[in-house]
N, C-alpha and C positions, 0 to 999 in steps of 0.2 A: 504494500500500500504506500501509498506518496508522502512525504513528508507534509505536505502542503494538503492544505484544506478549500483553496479556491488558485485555478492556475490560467492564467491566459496568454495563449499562442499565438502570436503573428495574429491578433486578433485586430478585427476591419469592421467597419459599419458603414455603407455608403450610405446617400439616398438620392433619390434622382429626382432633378430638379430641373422643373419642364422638358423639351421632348429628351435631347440628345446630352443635357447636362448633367453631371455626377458630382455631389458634393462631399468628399472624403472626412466625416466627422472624425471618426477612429481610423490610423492607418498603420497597422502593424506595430500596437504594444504588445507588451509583454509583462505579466504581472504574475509574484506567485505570493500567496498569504498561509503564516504558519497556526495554526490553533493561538487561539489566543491571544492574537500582535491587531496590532491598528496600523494600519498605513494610510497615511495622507496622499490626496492627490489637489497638486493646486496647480494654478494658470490664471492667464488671464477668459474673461468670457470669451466663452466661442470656442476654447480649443479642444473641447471633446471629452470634458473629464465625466461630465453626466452622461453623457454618452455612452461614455468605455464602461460607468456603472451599472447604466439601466442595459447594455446587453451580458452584460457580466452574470448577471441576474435574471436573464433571460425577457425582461419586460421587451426588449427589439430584441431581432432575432440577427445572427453574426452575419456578412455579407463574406467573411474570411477567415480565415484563423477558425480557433476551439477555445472552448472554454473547459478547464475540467473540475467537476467540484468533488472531493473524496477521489479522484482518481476517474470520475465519469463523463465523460462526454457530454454536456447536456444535452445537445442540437438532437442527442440519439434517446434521452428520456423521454417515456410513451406509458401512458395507463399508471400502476401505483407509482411506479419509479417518480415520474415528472412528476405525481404529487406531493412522493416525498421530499424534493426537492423543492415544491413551494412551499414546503411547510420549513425546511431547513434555513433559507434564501429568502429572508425579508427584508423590508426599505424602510426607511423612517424618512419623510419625504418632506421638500423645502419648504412651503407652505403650510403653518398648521391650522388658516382658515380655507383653503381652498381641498386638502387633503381628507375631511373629515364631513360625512355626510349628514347635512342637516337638521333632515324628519329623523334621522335614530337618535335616540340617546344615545350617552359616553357608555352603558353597562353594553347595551346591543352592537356598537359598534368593537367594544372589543373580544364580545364572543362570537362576532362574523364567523372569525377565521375557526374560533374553538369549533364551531358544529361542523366545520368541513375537516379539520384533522385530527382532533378529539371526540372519544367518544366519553362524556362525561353526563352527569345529569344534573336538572336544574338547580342543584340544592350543590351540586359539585362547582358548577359552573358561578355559580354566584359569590361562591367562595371564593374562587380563583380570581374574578373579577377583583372583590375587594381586595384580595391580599397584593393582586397588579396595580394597584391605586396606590396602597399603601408604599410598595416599594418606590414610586417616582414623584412620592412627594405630595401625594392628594389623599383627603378624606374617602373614606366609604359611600359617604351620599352623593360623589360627584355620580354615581351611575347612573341617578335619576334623573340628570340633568343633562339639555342638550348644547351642543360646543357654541351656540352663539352668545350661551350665560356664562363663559370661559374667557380669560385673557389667551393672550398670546402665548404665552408662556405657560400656559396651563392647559391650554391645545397640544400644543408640542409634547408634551410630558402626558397625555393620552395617547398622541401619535406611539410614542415609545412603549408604551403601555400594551397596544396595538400590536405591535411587532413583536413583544417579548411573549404575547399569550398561547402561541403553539409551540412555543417553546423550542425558538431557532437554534442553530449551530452560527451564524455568518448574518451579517444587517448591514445594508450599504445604505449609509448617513449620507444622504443628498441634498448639503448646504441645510444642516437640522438647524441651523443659527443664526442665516442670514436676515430671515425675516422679523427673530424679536429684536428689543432694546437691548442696548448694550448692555444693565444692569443685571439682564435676563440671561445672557449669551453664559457664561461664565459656571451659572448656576446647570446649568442644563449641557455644557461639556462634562462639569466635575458627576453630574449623575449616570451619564454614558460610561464615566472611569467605574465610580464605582461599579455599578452592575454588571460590567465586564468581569470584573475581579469576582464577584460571587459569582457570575452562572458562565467563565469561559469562555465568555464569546467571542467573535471575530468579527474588525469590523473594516469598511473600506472608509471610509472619512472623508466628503470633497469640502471644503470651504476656500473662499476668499482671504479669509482671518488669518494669516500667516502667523501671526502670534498664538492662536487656538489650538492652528494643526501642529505648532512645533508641540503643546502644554496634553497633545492627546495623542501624536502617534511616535511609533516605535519606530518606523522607518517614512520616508515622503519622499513623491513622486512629483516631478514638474515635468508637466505636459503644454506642449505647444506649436499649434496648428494640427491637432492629430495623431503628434507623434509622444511618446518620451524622450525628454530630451538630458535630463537626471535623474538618478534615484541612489539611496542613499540612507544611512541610521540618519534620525532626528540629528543629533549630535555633528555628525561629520557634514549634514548638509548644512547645517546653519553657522557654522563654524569655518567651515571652509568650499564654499560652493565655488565649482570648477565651469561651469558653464556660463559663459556671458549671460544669459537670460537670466539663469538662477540669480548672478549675482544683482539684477537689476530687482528683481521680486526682492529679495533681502534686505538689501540697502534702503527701499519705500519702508522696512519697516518703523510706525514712529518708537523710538526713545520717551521713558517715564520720566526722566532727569533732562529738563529744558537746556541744560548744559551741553548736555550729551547729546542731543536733537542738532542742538543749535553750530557744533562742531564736527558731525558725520558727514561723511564723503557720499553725496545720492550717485548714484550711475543712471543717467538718465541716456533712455534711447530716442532715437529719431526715428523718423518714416513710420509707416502705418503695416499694421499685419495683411499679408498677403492674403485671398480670396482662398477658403479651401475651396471652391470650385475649379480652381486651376491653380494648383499651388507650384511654387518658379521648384526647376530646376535643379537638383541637387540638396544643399541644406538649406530647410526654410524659414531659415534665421538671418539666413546671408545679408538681405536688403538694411538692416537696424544692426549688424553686427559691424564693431569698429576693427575686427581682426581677424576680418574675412579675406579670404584670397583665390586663387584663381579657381583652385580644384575645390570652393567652396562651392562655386555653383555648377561646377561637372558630376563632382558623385554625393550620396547619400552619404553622410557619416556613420558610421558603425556603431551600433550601441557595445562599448566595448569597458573592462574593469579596470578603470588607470589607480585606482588602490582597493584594496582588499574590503568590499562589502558598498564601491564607491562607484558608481554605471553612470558613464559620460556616452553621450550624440555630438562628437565635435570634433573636426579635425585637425583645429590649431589649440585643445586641452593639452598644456603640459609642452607647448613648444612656444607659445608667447611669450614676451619678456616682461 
């Protein structure tokens, strides 16, 4: 059996966009996740990181590549298989007013999923409900209540709620943060940590919050236009990222100490990100890269390990001055 609990191969997701156009979201990452670990994936919009999640997960289905979860195939899960797999493979999804449906209550939306993969009874189910409340931070009576008498933050921690009641292995976090207050954001990573730690889990993590994904995952991914373009421990990528992109995400992050803000070197890029409908030539960094060169825009860069546990896309990593 595989080391890895969720693995993805030269995995692609186009989509076609009007007659003859193809719009390359995902273009050949590569992701493996171990029992237990959180991996961040950040970028800027648009480059594919919801994307690379929702077919990971199967919600789109792969245009290339595999995805394998326990060592399986999904694209080849049919009848109990694929539904143990929806039961294993949940989402905690970016909106928690738009995600959460209105005429149920909070109790009925989160034994949706228990009557399709549990078989429990009402006196079981009720229980389980309360005790899924209790664990993320809400009262027992929130079940009687429906999510427009909910904050934002009290949606979201349903959404979670949601997801942990069949009782997954794996939950891909799609910007769970973005949409509360900031006050909120913080509260609702440090509860993902804990619950991890009691029940196991594995989680895939996207956000914008650079500061959030370093404080939640164990290893992170920078994806851009489609592609990976680093990956790397929490630690070695925030410490020392090797790819001009990376370093430019890094550097935006702000400083607590105004001193410190106010004396940091920003790496700022120019020019605009290429169209994934036609993306240029070679590496699709080249156009905003100040240490590009000729064979940047002849071949693809290699996603290759210039230090031990450290995966660069670049051809001038480790020959710049």
């Amino acid at each position: 059996m595989s080391e890895y609990i969720v693995e993805a191969q030269n995995l692609c997701k186009y989509f076609k966009v009007g007659k003859n156009q193809i719009l390359k979201a995902v273009d050949g990452v590569n992701i493996q996740l171990k029992k237990g670990e959180t991996l961040g994936l950040v970028g800027e919009s648009g480059c594919g990181k919801t994307t690379c999640g929702r077919t990971i997960v199967k919600l789109y289905e792969a245009t290339g590549g595999r995805v394998l979860f326990e060592g399986k195939d999904i694209s080849k899960l049919k009848g109990k298989e694929l539904l143990a797999f929806r039961k294993d493979a949940q989402v905690i999804f970016q909106d928690p007013y738009a995600s959460l449906d209105p005429r149920m209550t909070i109790g009925e939306i989160i034994t949706e999923g228990m009557d399709v993969h549990l078989k429990l009874s009402e006196k079981e189910k009720e229980e389980r409900v309360n005790d899924l409340l209790r664990k993320v931070g809400l009262n027992a009576e929130y079940a009687n209540r429906f999510a427009h008498e909910l904050s934002g933050g009290q949606r979201q921690r349903v959404g979670i709620a949601r997801a942990l009641a069949v009782e997954p292995k794996f939950i891909f976090c799609d910007e769970p943060i973005s949409a509360l207050d900031v006050s909120i954001q913080a509260q609702i990573v440090n509860l993902l940590i804990k619950l991890q730690k009691e029940m196991g889990l594995t989680y895939l993590f996207i956000s914008h919050d650079l500061s959030m994904v370093k404080h939640i995952s164990d290893r992170v991914g920078v994806m851009y236009l489609g592609s990976m373009v680093e990956l790397a421990s929490n630690h070695d990528l925030y410490d020392n990222p090797l790819h001009p992109y990376t370093q430019a995400l890094i550097s935006a992050i702000p400083e607590a100490d105004p001193d410190e803000e106010e004396g940091k070197k920003r790496v700022h890029l120019e020019g605009e990100v290429p169209s994934p409908i036609n993306p240029p030539a070679g590496c699709r960094f080249k156009g905003r890269c100040k240490y590009a060169k000729d064979i940047c825009g002849q071949e693809m860069p290699e996603f290759k390990e210039l230090e031990p546990g450290h995966f660069v896309a670049c051809h001038m990593c480790g020959s710049k001055d």
